[in-house]
gemmi code that builds the backbone of each chain (N, CA, C; Angstrom):
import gemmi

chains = {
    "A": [
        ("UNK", (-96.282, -58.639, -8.460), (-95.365, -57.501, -8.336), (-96.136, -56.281, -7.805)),
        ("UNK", (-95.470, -55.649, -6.952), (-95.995, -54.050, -6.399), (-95.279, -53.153, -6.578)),
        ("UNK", (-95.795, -52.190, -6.137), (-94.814, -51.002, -6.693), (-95.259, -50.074, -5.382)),
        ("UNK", (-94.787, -49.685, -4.915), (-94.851, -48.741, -3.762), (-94.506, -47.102, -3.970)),
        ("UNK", (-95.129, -46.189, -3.659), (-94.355, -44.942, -4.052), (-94.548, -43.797, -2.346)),
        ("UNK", (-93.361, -43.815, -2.326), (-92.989, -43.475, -1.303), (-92.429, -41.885, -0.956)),
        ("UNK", (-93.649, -40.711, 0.086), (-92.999, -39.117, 0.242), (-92.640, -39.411, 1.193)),
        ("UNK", (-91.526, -38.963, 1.554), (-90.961, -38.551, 2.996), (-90.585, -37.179, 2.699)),
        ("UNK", (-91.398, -36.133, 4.118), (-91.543, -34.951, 4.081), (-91.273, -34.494, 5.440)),
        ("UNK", (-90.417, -33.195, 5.653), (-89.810, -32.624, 6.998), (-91.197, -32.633, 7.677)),
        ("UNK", (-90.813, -32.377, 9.178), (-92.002, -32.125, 9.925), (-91.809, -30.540, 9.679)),
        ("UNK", (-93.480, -30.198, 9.841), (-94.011, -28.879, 9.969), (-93.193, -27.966, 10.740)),
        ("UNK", (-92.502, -28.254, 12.082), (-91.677, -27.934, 12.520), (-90.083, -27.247, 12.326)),
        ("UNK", (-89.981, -28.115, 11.800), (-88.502, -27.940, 11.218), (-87.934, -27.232, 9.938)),
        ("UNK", (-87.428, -26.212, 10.196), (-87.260, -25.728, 8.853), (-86.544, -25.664, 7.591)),
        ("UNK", (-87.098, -25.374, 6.606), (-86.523, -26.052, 5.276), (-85.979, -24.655, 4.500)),
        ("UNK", (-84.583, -24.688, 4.126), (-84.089, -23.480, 4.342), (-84.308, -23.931, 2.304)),
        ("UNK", (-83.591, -24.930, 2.204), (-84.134, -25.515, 0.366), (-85.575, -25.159, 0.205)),
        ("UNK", (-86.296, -25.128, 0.716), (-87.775, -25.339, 0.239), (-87.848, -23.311, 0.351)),
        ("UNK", (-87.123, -22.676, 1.147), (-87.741, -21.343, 1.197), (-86.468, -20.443, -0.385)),
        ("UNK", (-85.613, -21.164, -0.637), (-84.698, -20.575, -1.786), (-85.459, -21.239, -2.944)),
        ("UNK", (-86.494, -22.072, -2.769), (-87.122, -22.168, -4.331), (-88.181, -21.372, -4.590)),
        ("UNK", (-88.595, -21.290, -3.338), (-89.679, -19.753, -3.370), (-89.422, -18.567, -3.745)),
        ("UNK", (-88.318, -18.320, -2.932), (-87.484, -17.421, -3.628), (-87.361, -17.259, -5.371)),
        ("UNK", (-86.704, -18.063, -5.574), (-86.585, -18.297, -7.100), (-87.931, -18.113, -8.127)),
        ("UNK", (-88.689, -18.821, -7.401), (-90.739, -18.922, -7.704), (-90.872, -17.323, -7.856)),
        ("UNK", (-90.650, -16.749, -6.812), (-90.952, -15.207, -6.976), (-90.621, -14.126, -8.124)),
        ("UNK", (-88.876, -14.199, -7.610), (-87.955, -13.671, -8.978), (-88.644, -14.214, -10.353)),
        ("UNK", (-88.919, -15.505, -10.258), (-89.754, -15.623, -11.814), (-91.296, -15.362, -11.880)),
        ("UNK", (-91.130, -14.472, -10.935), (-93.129, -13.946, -11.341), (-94.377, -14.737, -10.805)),
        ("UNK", (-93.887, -15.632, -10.358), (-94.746, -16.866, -9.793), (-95.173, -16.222, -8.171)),
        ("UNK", (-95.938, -15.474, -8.157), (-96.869, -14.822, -7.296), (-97.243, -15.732, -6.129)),
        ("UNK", (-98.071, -16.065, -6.975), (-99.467, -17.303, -5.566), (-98.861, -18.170, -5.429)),
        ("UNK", (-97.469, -18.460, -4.999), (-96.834, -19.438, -4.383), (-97.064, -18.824, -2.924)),
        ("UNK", (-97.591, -19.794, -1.579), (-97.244, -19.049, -0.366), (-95.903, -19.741, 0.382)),
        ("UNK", (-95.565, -21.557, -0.037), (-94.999, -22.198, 0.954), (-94.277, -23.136, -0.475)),
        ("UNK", (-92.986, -23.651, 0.080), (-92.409, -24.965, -0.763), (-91.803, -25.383, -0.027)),
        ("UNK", (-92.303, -26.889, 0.476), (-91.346, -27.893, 1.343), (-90.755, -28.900, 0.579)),
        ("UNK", (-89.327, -29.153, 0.545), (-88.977, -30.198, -0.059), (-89.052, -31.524, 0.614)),
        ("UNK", (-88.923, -32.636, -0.035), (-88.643, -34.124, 0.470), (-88.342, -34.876, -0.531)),
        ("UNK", (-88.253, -36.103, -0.088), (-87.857, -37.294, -1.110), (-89.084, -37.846, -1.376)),
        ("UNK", (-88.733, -38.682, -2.126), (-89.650, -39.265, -2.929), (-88.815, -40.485, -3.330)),
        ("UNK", (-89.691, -41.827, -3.217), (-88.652, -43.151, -3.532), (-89.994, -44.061, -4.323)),
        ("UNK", (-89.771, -44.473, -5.388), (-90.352, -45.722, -5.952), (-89.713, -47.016, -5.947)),
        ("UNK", (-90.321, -47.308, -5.298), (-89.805, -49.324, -5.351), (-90.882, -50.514, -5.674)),
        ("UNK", (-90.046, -50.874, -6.510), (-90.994, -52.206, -6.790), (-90.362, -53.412, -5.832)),
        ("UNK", (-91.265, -54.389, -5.802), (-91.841, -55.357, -4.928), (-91.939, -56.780, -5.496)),
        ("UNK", (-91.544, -57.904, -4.879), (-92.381, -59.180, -5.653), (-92.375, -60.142, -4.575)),
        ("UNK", (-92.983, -59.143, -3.709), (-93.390, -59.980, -2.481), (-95.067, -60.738, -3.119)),
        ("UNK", (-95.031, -61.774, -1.764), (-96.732, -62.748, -2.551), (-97.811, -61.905, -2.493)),
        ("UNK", (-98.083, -61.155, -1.200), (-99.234, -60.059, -1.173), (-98.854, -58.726, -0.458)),
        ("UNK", (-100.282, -58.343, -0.950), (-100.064, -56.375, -0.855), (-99.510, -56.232, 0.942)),
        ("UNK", (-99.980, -56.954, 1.680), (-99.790, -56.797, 3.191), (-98.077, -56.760, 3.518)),
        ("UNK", (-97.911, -58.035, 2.500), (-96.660, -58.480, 2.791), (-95.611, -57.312, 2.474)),
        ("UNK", (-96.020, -57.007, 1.307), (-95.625, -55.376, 0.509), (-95.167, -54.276, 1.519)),
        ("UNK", (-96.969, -53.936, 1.969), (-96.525, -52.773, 2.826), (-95.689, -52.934, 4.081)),
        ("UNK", (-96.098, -54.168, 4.795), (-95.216, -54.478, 5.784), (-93.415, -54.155, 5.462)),
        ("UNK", (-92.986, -54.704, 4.230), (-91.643, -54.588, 3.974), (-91.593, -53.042, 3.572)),
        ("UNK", (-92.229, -52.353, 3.117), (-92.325, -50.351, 2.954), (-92.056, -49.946, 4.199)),
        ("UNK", (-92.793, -49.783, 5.376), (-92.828, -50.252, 6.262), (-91.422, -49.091, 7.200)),
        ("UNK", (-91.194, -51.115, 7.320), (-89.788, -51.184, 7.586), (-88.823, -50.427, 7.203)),
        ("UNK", (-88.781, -50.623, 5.910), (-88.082, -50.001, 5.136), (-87.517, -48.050, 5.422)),
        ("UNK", (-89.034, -47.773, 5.402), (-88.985, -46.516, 5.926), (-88.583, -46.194, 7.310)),
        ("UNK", (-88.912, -46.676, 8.068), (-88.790, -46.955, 9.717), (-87.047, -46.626, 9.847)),
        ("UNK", (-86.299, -47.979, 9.327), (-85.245, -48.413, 9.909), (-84.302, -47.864, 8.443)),
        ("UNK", (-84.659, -47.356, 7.405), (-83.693, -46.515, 7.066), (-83.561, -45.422, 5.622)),
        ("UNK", (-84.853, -44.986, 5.216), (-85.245, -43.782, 4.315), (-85.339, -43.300, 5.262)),
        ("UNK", (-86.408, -42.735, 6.177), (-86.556, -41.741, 7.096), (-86.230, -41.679, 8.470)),
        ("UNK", (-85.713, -40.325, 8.724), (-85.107, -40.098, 10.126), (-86.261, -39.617, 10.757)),
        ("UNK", (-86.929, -40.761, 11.889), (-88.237, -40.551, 12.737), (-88.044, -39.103, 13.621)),
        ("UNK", (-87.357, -38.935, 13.891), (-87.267, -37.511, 14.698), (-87.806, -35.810, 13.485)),
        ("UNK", (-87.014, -36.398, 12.804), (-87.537, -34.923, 11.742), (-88.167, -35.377, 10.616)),
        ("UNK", (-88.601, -36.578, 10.001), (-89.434, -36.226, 8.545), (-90.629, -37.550, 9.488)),
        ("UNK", (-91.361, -38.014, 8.591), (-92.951, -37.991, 8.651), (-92.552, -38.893, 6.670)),
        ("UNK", (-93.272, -39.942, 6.655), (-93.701, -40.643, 5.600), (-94.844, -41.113, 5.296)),
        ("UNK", (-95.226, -41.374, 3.912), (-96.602, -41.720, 3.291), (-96.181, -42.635, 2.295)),
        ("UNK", (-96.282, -43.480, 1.884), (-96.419, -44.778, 1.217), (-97.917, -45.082, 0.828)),
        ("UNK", (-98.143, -45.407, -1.025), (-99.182, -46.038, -1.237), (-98.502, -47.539, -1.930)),
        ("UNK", (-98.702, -48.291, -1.848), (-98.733, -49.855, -2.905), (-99.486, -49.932, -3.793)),
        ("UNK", (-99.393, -50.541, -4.182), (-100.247, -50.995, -5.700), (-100.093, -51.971, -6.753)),
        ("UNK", (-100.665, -52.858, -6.886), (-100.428, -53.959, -7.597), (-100.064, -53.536, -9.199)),
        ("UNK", (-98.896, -54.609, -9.785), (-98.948, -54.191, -11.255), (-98.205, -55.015, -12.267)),
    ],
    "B": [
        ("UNK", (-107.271, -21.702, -1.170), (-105.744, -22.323, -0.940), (-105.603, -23.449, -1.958)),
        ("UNK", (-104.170, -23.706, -2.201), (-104.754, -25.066, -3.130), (-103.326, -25.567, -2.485)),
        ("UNK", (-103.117, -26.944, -2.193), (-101.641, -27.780, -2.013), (-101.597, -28.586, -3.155)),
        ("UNK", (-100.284, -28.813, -3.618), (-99.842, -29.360, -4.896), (-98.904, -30.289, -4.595)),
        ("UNK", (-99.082, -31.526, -4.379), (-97.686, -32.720, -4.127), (-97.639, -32.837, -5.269)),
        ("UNK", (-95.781, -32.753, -5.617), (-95.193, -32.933, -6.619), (-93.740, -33.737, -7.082)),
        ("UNK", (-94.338, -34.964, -7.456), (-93.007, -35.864, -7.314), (-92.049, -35.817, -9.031)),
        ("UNK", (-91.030, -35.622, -8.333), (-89.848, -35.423, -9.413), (-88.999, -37.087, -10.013)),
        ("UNK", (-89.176, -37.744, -10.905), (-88.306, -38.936, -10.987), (-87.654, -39.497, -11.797)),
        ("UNK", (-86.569, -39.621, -11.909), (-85.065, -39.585, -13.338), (-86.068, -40.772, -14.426)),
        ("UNK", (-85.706, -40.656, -15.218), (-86.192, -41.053, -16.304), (-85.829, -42.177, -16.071)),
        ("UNK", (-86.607, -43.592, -16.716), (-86.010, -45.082, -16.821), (-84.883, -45.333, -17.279)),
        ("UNK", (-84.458, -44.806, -18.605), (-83.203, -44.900, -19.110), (-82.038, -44.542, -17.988)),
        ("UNK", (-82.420, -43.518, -17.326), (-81.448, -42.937, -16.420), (-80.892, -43.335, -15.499)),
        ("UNK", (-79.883, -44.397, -14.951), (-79.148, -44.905, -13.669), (-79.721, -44.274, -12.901)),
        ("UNK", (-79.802, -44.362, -11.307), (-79.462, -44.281, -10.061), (-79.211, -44.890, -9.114)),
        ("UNK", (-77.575, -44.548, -9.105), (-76.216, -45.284, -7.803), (-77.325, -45.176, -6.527)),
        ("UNK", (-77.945, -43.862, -6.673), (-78.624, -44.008, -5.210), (-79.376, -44.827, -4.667)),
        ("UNK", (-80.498, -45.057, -5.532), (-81.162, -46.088, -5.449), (-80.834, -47.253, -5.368)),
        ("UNK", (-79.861, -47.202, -6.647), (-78.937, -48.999, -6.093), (-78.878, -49.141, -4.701)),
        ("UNK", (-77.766, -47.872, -4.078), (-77.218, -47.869, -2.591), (-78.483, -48.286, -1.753)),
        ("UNK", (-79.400, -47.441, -1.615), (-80.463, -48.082, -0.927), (-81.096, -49.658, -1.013)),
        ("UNK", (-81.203, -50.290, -2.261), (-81.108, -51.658, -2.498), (-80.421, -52.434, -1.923)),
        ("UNK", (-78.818, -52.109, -2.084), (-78.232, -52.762, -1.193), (-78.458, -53.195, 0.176)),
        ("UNK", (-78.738, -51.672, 0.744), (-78.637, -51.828, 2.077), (-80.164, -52.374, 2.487)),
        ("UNK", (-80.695, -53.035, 2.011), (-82.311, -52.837, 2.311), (-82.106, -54.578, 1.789)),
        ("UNK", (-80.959, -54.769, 0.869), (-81.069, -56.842, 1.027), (-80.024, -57.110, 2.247)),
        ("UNK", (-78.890, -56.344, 2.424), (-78.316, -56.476, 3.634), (-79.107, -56.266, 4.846)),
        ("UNK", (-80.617, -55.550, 4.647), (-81.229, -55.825, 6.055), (-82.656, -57.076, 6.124)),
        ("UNK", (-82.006, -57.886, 4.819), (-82.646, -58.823, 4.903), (-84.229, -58.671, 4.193)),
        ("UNK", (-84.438, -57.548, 3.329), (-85.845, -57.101, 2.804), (-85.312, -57.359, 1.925)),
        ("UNK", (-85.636, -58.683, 1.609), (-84.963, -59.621, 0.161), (-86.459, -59.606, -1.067)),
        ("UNK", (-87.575, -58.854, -0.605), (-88.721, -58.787, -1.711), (-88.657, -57.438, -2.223)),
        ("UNK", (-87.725, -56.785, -2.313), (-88.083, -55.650, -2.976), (-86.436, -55.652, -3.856)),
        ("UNK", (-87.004, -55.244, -5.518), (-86.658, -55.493, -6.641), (-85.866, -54.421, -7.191)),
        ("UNK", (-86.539, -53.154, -6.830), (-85.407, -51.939, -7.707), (-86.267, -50.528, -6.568)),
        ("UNK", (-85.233, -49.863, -6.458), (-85.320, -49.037, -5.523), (-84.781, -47.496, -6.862)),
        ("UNK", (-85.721, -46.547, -6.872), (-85.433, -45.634, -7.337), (-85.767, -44.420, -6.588)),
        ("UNK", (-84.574, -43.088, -6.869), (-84.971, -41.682, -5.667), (-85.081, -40.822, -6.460)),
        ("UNK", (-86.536, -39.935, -6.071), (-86.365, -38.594, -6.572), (-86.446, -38.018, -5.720)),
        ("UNK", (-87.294, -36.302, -6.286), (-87.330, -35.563, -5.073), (-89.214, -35.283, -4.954)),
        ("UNK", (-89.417, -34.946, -3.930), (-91.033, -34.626, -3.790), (-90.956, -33.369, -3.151)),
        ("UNK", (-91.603, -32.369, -3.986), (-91.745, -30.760, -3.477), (-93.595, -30.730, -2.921)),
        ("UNK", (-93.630, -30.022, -2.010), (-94.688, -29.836, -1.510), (-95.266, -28.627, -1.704)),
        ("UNK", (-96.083, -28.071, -2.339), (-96.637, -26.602, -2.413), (-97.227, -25.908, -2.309)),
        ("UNK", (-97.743, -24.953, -1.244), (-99.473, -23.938, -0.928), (-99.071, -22.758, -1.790)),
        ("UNK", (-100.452, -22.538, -2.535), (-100.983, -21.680, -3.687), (-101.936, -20.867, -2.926)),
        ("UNK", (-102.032, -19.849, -2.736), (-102.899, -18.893, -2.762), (-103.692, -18.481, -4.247)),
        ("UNK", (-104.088, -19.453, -5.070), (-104.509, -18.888, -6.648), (-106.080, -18.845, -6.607)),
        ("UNK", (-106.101, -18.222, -7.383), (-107.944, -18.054, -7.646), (-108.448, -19.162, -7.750)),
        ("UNK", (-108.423, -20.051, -8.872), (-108.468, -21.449, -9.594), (-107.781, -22.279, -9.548)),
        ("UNK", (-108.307, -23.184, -9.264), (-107.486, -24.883, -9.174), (-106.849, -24.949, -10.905)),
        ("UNK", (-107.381, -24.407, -11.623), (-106.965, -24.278, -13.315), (-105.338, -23.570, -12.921)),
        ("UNK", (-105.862, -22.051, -12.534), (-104.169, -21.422, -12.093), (-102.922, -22.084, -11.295)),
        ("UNK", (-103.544, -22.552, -10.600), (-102.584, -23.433, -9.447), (-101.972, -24.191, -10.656)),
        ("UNK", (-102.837, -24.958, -11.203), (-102.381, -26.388, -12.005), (-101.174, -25.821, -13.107)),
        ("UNK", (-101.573, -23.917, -13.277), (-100.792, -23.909, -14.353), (-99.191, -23.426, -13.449)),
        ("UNK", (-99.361, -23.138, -12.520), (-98.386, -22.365, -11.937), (-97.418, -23.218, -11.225)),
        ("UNK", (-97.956, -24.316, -11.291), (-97.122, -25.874, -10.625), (-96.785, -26.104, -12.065)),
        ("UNK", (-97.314, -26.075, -13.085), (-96.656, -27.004, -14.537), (-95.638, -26.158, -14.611)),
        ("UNK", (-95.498, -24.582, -14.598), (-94.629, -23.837, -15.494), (-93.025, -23.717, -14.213)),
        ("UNK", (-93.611, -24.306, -12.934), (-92.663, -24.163, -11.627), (-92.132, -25.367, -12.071)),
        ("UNK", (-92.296, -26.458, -12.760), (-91.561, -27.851, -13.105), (-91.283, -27.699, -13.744)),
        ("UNK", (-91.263, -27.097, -15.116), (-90.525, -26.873, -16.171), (-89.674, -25.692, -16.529)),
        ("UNK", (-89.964, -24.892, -15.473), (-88.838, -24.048, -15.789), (-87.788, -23.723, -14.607)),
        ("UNK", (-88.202, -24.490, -13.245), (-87.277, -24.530, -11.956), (-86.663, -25.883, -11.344)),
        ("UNK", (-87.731, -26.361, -10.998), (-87.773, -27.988, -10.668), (-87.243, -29.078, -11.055)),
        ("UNK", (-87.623, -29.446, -12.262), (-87.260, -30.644, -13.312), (-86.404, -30.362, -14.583)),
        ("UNK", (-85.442, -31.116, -14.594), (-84.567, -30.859, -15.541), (-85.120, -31.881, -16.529)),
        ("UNK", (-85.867, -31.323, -17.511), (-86.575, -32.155, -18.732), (-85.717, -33.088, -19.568)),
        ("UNK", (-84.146, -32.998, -19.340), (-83.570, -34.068, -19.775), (-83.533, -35.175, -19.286)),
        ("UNK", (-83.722, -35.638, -17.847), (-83.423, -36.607, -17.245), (-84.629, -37.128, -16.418)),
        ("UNK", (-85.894, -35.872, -16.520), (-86.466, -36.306, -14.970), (-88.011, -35.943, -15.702)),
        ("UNK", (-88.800, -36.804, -14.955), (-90.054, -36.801, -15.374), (-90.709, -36.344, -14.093)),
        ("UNK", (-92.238, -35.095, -14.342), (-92.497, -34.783, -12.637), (-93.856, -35.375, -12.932)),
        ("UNK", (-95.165, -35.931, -12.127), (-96.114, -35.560, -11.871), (-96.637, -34.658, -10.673)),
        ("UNK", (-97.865, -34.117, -10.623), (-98.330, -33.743, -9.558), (-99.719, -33.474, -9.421)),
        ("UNK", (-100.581, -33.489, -8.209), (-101.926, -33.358, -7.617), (-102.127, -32.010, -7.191)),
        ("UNK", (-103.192, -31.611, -7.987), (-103.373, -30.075, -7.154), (-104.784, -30.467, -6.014)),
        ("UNK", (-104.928, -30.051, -4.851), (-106.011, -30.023, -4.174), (-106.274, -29.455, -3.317)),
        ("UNK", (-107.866, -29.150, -2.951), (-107.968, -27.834, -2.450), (-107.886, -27.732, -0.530)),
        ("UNK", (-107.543, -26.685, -0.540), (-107.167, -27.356, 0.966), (-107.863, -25.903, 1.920)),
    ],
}
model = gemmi.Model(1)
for chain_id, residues in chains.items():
    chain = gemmi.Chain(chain_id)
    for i, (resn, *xyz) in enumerate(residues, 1):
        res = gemmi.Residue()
        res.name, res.seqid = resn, gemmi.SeqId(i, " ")
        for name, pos in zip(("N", "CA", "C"), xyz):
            atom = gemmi.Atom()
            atom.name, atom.element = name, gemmi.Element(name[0])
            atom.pos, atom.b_iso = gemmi.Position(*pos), 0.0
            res.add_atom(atom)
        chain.add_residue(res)
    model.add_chain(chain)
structure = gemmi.Structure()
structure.add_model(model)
structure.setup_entities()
């Protein structure tokens, strides 16, 4: 079994109008040394593929063809056996 | 500078339709090795703080008193220096 944990995060580019109203909020509550907050998803999936390759290969995909929209976010995936 | 990835994720007890939905569609695309699909959210964060200690505290008290709703959702996060 694997477990994959999966950020998908906007590109640098594109702006995150959610990520600048929590700053906002960060501020109003006194929270100073905040400079930036980008939001994204975040997905955990487990796995019971035979090996880790096989794993990431299916993450992968996964992400590719339908968690993330390749034009505006950017993903990171680690696996891990467990 | 310090960046803080910070993943947000509903508690085990806690359903998510969403995640199901993504399951679904992820054995309908034939990624028949993956077992349970769960979504949170992942906030991304630059600190201007003195100390990696401050950062660490200023990300704990930004999850518990903005971020994460302590009934349902469990956060971790990485502070590092950037």
């Amino acid at each position: 079994m694997f477990k994959a944990k999966i950020s998908i995060t906007l590109r640098q580019s594109i702006l995150d109008p959610q990520g600048k109203a929590i700053h906002h909020a960060l501020e109003s509550m006194e929270m100073n040394d905040v400079s930036e907050v980008r939001i994204g998803k975040f997905v955990e999936m487990t796995l019971n593929s035979s090996t880790k390759e096989q794993a990431e290969q299916t993450v992968e995909q996964a992400c590719k063809k339908l968690l993330a929209n390749p034009v505006m976010e950017d993903f990171h995936f680690v696996v891990t056996q467990i």
